[in-house]
PLY file of the C-alpha trace (Angstrom):
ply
format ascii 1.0
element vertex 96
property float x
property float y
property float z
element edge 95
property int vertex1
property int vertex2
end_header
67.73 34.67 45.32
67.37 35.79 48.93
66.76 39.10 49.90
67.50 41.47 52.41
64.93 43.70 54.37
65.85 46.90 52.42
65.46 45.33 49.06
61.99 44.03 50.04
61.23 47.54 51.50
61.85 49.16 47.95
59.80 46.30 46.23
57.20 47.23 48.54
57.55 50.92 48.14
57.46 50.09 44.47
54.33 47.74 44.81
52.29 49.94 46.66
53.53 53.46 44.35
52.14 50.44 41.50
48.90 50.40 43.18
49.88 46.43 43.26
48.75 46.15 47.23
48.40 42.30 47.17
52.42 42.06 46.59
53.21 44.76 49.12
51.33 42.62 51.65
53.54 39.85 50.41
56.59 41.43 50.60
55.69 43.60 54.18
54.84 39.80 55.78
58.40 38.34 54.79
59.67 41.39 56.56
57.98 41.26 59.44
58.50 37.06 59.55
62.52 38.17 59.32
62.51 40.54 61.96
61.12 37.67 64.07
64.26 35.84 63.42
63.12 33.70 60.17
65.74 33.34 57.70
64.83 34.88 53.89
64.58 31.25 52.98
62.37 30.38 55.48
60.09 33.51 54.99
60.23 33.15 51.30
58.81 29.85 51.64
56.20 30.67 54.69
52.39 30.40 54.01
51.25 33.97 55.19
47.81 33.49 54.20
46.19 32.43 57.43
47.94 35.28 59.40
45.24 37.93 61.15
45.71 41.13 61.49
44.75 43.25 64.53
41.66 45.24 64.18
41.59 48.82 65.02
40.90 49.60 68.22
41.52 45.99 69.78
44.50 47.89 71.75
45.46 46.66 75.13
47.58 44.01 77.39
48.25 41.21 75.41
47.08 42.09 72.00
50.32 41.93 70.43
50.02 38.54 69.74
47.35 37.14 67.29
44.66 35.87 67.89
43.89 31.86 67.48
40.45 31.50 65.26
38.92 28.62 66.27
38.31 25.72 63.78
35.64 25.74 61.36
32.47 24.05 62.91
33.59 24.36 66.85
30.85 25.38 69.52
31.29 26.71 73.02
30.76 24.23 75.73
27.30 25.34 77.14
27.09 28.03 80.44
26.43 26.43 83.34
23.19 27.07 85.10
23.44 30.45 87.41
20.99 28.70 89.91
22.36 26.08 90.97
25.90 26.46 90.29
28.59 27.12 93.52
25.56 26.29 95.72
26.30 23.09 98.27
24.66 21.30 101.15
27.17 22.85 103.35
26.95 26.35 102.58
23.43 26.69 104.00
22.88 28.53 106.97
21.33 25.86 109.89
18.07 26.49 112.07
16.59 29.56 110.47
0 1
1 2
2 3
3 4
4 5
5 6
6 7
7 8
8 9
9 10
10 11
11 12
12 13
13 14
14 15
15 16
16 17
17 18
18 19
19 20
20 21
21 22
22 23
23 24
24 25
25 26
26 27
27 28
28 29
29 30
30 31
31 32
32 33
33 34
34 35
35 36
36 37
37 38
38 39
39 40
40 41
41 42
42 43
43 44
44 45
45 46
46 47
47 48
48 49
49 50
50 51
51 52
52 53
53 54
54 55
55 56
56 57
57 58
58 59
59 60
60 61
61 62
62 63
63 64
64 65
65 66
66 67
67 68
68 69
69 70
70 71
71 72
72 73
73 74
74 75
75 76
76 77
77 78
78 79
79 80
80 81
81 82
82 83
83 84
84 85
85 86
86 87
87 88
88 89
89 90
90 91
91 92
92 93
93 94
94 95
């Protein structure tokens, strides 16, 4: 059975006046996944539970799209040193 947008806004209408929160998250994901263009097959089917939400206050350019978490166990390459990075041979002033 596919549904349409309105029907899974009154299950989630319902779900949330149920107190039942974890199926109105289900229910307001496929929505959101079809008005990104997914079918109601394809967002039926969709594994929502990796998406992130935004977190209050994170407003700005560019924060409409999520945010990648990086894989379990991955480090930052280390800084480089602030003395002796950008510095060359050439840049030095000559006869001083």
């Amino acid at each position: 059975m596919t549904d349409t947008i309105e029907s899974l806004q009154q299950k989630m209408d319902a779900a949330a006046l149920a107190l039942d929160f974890e199926e109105a998250k289900r229910c307001r994901d496929r929505i959101s996944l079809m008005r990104g263009g997914a079918t109601a097959s394809e967002a039926e089917h969709a594994d929502s539970a990796g998406l992130l939400r935004q977190q209050p206050g994170a407003m700005g350019l560019g924060t409409s799209q999520q945010r990648v978490a990086p894989p379990p166990g991955w480090q930052p390459p280390p800084k480089p040193d602030p003395m002796t990075s950008g510095r060359t041979s050439r840049g030095r002033r000559r006869g001083a």
